[in-house]
N, C-alpha and C positions, 0 to 999 in steps of 0.2 A: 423814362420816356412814357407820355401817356398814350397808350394804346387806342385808348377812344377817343382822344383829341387827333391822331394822327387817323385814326378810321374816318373820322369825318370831315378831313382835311382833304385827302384822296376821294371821297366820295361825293365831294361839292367841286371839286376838279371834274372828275369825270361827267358829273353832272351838265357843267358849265361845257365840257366837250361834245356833250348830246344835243345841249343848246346853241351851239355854235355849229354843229351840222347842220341843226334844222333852217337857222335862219339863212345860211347860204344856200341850204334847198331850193328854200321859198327865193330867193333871190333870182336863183337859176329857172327856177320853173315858170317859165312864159309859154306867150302865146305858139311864140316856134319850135316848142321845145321836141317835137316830133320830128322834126326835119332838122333840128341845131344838134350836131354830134358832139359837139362839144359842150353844148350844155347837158345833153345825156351823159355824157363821161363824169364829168362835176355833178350832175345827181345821184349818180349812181356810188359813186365814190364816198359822200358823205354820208348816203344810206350805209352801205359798208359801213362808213368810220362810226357812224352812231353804233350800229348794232355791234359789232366788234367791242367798244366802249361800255354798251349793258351789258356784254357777258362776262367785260372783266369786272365790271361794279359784282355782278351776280358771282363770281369766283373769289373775289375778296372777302364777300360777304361768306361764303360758302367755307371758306378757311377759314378764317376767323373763329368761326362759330363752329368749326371741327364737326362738319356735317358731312365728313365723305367725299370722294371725289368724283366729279362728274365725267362721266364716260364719253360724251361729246358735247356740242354748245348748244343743243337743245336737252339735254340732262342738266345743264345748270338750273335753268328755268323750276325743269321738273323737282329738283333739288328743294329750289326756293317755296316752290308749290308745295310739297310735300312737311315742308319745318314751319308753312302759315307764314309766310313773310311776303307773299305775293299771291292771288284768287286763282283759282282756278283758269278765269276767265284771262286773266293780264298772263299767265303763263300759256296758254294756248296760244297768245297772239305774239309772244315773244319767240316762242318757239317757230312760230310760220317767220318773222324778221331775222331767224339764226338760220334758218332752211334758206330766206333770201341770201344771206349774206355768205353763205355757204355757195350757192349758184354761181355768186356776182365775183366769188376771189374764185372758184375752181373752173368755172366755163363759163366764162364773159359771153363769147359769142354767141351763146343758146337765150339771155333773155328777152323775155318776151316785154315788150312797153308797155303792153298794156297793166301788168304786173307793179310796173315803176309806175305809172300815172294813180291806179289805187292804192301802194304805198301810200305817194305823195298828198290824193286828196282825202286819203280815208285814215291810213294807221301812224304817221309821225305823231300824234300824240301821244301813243301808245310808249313811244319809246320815252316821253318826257313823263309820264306817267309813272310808267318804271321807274327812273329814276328818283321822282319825287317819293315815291311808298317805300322804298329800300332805305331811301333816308330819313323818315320820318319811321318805320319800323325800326330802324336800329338806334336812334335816336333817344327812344324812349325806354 
């Protein structure tokens, strides 16, 4: 079995999971989306699913490559920062989407929207981003 055919198999999956958050994001995020609780449940959820999906891309990548275990889902990131497979800069902001997603599955009640609307209009590429540099660094 080829190892790196199956690494990049799983990684254009997961990929394709980050992109399929996103575009039901953007789906969801309207004009009412302040006042629509239900379309905040449905954004929030697939922030979740996205970032939960880059930290397992970032944990495959991290085994694989027998670089240790990460001590929580913002140690992945740091993981990845530290082996050059991701900047400084793209692990910072991943780490703040591991911190969200950490909120959003342990204490729903506490987030704050405003939080979700700068996700939404400022850092989902972040997570498409990631995903694209994990696979074009292990790629080569």
């Amino acid at each position: 079995m080829n190892t790196k055919k199956n690494l990049d198999e799983i990684l254009i999956n997961k990929q394709a999971t980050i992109n399929r958050c996103i575009k039901r994001i953007k789906e969801e995020y309207q004009d009412d989306f302040r006042e629509n609780f239900t379309r905040q449940d449905s954004v929030i959820l697939n922030i979740e699913r996205a970032c939960q999906t880059a930290i397992d891309i970032g944990n495959r990548i991290i085994k694989l490559n027998k670089l240790g275990l990460p001590q929580s889902n913002r140690d992945t990131f740091t993981k990845l920062e530290k082996n050059k497979i991701i900047t400084p800069e793209l692990s910072s902001k991943m780490q703040a989407m591991a911190g969200f997603r950490n909120l959003a599955v342990h204490d729903y009640g506490s987030i704050n929207l405003d939080i979700v609307v700068n996700i939404v209009e400022n850092n989902l590429d972040d997570l498409k981003s990631f995903a694209e540099t994990v696979i074009m660094k292990t790629q080569s």
